[in-house]
C-alpha positions in Angstrom: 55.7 -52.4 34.1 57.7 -50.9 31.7 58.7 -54.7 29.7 54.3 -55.0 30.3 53.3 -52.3 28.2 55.8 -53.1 25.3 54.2 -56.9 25.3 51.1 -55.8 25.0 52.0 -53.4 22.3 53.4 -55.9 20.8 50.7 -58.4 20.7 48.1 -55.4 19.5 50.7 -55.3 16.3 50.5 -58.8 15.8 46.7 -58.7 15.8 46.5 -55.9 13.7 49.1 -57.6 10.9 46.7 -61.0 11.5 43.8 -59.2 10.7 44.8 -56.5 7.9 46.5 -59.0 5.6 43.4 -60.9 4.7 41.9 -57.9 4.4 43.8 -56.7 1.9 44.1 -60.4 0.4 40.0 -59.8 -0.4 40.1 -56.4 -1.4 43.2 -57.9 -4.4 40.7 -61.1 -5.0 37.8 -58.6 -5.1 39.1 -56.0 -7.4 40.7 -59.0 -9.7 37.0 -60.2 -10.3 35.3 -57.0 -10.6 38.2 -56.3 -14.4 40.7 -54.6 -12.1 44.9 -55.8 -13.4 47.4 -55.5 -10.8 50.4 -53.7 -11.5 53.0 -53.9 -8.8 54.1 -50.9 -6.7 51.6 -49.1 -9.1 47.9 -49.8 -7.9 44.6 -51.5 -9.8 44.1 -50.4 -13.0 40.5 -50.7 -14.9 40.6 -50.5 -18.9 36.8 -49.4 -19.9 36.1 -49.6 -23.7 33.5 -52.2 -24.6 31.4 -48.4 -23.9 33.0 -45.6 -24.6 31.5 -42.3 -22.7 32.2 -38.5 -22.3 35.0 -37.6 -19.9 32.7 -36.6 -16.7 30.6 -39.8 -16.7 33.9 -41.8 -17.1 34.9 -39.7 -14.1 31.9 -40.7 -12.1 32.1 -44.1 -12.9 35.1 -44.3 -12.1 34.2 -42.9 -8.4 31.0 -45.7 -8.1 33.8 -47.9 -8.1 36.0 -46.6 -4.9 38.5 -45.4 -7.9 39.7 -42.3 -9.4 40.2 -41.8 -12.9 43.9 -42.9 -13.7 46.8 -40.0 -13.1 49.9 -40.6 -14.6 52.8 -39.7 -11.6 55.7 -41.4 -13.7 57.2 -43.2 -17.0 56.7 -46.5 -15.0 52.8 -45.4 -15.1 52.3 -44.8 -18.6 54.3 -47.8 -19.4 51.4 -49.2 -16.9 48.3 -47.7 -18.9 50.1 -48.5 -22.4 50.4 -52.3 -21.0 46.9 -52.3 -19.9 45.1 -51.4 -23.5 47.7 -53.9 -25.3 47.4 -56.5 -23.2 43.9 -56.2 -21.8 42.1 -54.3 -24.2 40.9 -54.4 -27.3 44.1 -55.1 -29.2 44.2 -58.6 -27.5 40.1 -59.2 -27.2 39.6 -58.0 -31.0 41.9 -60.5 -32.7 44.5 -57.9 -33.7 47.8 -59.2 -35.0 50.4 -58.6 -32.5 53.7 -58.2 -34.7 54.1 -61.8 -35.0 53.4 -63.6 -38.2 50.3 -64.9 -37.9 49.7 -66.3 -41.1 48.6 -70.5 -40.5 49.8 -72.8 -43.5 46.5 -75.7 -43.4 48.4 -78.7 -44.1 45.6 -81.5 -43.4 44.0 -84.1 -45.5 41.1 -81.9 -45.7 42.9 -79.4 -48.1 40.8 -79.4 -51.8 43.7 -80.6 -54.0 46.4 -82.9 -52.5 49.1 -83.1 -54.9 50.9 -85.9 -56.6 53.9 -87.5 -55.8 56.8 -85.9 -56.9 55.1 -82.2 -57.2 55.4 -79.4 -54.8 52.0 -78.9 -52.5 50.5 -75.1 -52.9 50.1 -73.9 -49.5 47.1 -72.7 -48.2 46.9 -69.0 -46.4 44.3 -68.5 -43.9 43.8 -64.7 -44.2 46.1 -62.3 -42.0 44.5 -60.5 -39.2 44.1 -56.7 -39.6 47.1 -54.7 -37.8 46.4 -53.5 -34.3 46.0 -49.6 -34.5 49.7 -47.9 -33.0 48.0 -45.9 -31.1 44.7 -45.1 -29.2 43.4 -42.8 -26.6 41.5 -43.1 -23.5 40.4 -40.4 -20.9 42.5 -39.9 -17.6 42.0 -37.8 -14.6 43.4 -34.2 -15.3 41.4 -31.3 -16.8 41.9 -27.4 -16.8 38.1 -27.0 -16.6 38.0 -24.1 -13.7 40.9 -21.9 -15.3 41.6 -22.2 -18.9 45.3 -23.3 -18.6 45.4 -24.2 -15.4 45.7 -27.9 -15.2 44.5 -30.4 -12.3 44.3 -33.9 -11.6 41.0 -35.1 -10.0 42.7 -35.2 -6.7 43.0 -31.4 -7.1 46.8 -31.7 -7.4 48.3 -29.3 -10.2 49.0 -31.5 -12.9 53.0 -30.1 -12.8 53.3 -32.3 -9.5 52.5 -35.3 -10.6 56.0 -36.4 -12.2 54.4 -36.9 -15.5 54.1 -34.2 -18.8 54.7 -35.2 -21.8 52.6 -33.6 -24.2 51.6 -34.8 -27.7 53.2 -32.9 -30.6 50.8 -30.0 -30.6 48.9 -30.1 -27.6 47.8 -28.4 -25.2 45.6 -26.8 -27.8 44.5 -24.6 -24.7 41.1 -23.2 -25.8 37.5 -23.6 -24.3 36.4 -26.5 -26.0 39.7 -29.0 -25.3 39.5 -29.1 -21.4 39.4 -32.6 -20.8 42.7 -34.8 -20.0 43.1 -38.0 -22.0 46.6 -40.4 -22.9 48.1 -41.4 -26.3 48.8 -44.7 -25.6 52.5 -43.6 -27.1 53.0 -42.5 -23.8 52.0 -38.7 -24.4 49.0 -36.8 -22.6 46.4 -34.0 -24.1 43.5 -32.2 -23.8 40.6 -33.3 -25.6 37.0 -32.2 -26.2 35.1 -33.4 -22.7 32.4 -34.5 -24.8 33.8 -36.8 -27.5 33.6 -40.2 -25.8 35.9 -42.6 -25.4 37.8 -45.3 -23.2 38.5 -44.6 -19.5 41.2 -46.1 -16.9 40.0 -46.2 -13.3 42.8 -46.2 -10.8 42.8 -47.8 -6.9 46.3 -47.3 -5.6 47.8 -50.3 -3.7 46.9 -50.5 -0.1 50.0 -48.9 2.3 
């Protein structure tokens, strides 16, 4: 009876394995198609900027999605978020140089004066792309909006649990008006005005 009931366990484990894996296998192809990058053993991550907004609508757009706004729990996150505006944002989408030389010598018949034999061509420049900003901000999920110095991530977590505080040189400002988190995307965090409106990061963490 005994060897029974540990078959049939084992055969409801099976099923459940069989039929959580494509599961999740939609829910990744889903999210991929919807902006969401993958980051993992750190979750989905959704860079919002084409439309910059106030830090509660961010928030609540970020919930219509199934998502929280993004809360930084380690140096392996913000190296996440940075990653995310570089590489996904508008550093790469607005034509930003990168650090490399960019500059394209046009060596083609088309040029307007080809030179003579023994002379040395003048190269022509195309024009160098501006430099991408060093750093930017976006809105995250803490706030100290309840009690003025009393910070908390929108999972109601004090924001001294999550693993993660490193505060721009000379923030927190800590009045009335700065209540809002947002992250430097030099890997610092700070409170900013809830109203100004920027980029937002939604966060899905990665299914157990």
């Amino acid at each position: 009876m005994a060897k029974l009931l540990s078959c049939s366990l084992l055969v409801l484990a099976s099923l459940c394995v069989v039929h959580t894996k494509p599961y999740h296998e939609e829910k990744h192809r889903a999210l991929l198609r919807t902006g969401y990058v993958y980051f993992p053993g750190g979750g989905y991550y959704r860079l919002a900027y084409k439309t910059p907004t106030v830090w509660a609508e961010a928030r609540r757009n970020c919930q219509q999605e199934g998502a929280t706004l993004a809360v930084v729990n380690s140096e392996r996150e913000a190296d996440n978020l940075r990653s995310l505006y570089v590489d996904y944002g508008p550093v790469r989408s607005e034509g930003y140089a990168t650090g490399r030389d960019e500059t394209t010598i046009l060596e083609d018949s088309t040029s307007p004066a080809l030179p003579t034999a023994g002379t040395t061509p003048e190269p022509t420049l195309l024009p160098t792309p501006t430099p991408a900003p060093a750093n930017a901000t976006v809105h995250i999920g803490f706030h100290d909006i309840f009690i003025e110095g009393e910070y908390l991530t929108v999972r109601s977590e004090p924001l001294i649990m999550t693993g993660f505080i490193r505060w721009k040189v000379g923030y927190p400002i800590g009045d009335e008006e700065h209540n809002c988190g947002a992250f430097d995307t030099g890997k610092f965090i700070l409170d900013n005005r809830c109203d100004v409106r920027l980029p937002y990061i939604c966060e899905i963490p990665e299914a157990p």
